[in-house]
N, C-alpha and C positions, 0 to 999 in steps of 0.2 A: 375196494373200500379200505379206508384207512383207519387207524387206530390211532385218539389222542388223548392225553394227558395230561390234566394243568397244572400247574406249578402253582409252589405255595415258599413265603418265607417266613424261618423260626428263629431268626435271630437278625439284627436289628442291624450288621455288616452287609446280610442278603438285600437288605431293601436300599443303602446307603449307596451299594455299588448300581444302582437302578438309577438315583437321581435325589432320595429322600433325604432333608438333613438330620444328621445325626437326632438330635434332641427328639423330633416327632419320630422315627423309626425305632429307638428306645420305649419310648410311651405305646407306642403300637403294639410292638412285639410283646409287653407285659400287661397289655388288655387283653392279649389273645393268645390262644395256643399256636394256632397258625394263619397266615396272613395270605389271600390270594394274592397272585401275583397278573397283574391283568396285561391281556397283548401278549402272551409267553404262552408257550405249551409244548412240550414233545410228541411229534406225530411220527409213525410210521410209515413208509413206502414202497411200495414196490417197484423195483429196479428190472426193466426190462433185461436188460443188459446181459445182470448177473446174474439174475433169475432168484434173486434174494431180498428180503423186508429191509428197510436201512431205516435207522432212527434218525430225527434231525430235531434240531432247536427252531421253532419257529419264533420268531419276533415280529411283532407288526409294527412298523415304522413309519408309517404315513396310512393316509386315511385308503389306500389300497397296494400301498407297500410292504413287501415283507423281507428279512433278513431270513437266510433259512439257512443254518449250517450244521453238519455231522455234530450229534448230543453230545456233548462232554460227561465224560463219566459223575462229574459232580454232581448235576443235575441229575442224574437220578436218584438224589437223597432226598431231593424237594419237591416229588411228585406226587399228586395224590392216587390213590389208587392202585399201588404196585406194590408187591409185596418183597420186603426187601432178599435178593436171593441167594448171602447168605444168612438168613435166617436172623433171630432177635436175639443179641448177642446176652440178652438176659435168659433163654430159656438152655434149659440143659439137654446135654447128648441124646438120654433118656426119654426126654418128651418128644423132643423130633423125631428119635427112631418111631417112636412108636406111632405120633400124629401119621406116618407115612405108611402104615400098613393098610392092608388091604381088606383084611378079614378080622374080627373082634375076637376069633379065636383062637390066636397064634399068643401065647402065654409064658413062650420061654424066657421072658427075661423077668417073670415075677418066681419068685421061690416062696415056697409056702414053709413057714414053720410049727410041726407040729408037736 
């Protein structure tokens, strides 16, 4: 079983280098937050071979054609569903450590004033 992911675009260059002209991919992108992207998706595979998952770019190019090549790292900014891995360059050191603990009673890094 494989693993997929669709793709979405948030800025109005992601939809233009697709086929959209300029002016409607501007107006898009500022009705929406995020724009799917249809016929695209990154799926996962398993490679006999290697014995390893490989990601790829799927493209559908005809009514039962597909392009299918190794992800590009860019492409995993425009996915839905994935968490990005490193982290939300808005949250601090502090929350991450601690979103990653295991137990709610490990307290060393609060200090109490009394």
């Amino acid at each position: 079983m494989s693993q997929k992911y669709h793709l979405f675009a948030d800025q109005a260059g992601q939809l233009q280098q697709r086929g959209m002209n300029r002016r409607s991919a501007l107006m898009l992108v500022a009705s929406q937050t995020a724009v799917p992207i249809e016929g695209e998706w990154l799926e996962a595979f398993w490679c006999e071979e290697c014995q390893q998952t490989k990601w790829y770019h799927v493209h559908k190019s005809g009514d039962r054609n597909y392009e299918i090549v190794p992800a590009p790292q860019q492409l995993w900014q425009q996915v839905t569903g994935v968490i990005a891995p490193h982290g939300n360059p808005s949250v601090g050191e502090f929350t991450r450590r601690q979103s990653r603990l295991i137990s709610y009673n490990n307290i060393k890094d609060f200090k109490f004033v009394g």
